[in-house]
C-alpha positions as CSV (number, residue, x, y, z in Angstrom):
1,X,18.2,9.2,-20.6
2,X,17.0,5.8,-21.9
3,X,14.1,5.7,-24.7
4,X,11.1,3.6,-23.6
5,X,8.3,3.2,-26.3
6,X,4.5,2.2,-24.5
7,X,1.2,2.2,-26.5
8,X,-1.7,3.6,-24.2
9,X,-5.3,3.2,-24.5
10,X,-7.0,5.9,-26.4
11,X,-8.3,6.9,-22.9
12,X,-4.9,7.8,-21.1
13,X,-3.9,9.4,-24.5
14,X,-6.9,11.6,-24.0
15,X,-6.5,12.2,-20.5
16,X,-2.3,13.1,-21.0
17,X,-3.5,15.6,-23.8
18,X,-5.9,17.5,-21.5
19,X,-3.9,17.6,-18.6
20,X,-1.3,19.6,-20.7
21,X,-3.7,21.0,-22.5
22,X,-4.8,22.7,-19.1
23,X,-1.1,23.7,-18.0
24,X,-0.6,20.7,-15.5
25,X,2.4,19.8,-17.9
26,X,4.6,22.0,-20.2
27,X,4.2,19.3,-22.8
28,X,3.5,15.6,-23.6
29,X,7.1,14.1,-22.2
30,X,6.6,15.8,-18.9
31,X,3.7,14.7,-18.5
32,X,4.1,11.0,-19.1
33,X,7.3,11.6,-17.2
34,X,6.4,13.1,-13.8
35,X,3.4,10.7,-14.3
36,X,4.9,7.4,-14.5
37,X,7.1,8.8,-11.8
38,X,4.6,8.9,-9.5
39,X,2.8,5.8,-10.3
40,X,6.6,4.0,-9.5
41,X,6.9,5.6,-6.4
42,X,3.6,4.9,-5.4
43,X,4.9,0.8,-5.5
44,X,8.0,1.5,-4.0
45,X,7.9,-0.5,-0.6
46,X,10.2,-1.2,1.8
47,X,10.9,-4.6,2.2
48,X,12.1,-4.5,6.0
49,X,9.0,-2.7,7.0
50,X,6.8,-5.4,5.2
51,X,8.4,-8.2,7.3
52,X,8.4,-6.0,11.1
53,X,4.6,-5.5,10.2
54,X,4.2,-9.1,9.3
55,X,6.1,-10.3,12.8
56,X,4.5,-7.8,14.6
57,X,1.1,-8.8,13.7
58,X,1.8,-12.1,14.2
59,X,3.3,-11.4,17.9
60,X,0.4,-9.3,18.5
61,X,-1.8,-12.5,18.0
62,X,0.3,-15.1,20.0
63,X,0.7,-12.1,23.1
64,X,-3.0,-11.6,22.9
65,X,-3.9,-15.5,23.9
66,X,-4.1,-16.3,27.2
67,X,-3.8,-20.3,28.5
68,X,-6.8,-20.6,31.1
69,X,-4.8,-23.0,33.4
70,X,-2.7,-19.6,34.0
71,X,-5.1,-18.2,35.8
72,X,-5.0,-18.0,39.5
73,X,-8.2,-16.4,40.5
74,X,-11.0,-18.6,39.2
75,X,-13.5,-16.4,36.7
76,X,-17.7,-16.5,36.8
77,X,-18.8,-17.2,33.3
78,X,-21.7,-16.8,34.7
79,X,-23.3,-20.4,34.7
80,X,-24.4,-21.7,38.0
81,X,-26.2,-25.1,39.4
C-alpha cells in the first residue's frame, strides 16, 4: 500500500482523534482511511451520465418550444377590438 503524507488543520486532527476516540475507528489509519475513502467516492462521477443529462436537458428545452405558425386552430389570447 502506497505512503501518502497530508498535514491537516488542527480541526480535522481534533475531529479524527474523537471519532476514534468514541469507537467509530479502531485507530488513527482507519480512520483517515475509510474517511478519505469516502470523500473520493463521494467525487466519483460518471462521465457518460454527465453528458445524457446534459443532452437530455438540452432536448427537453428544444422539444418544449413550439413555432406558432404550426398551429392549426387559431388561439384567444384573449385581446379583442
Amino acid at each position: 500500500m502506497p505512503k501518502v503524507e497530508v498535514s491537516l488543520p488542527d480541526r480535522i486532527e481534533t475531529e479524527i482523534a474523537r471519532l476514534v476516540e468514541q469507537g467509530e475507528f479502531v485507530n488513527r489509519d482507519q480512520a483517515v482511511e475509510e474517511l478519505l475513502t469516502m470523500g473520493v467516492s463521494a467525487y466519483d462521477v460518471e462521465e457518460e451520465s454527465e453528458t445524457t443529462v446534459e443532452e437530455d436537458l438540452f432536448t427537453q428545452t428544444v422539444e418544449d418550444q413550439q413555432d406558432p405558425a404550426m398551429h392549426d386552430e387559431p388561439q384567444d389570447d384573449g385581446y379583442t377590438f
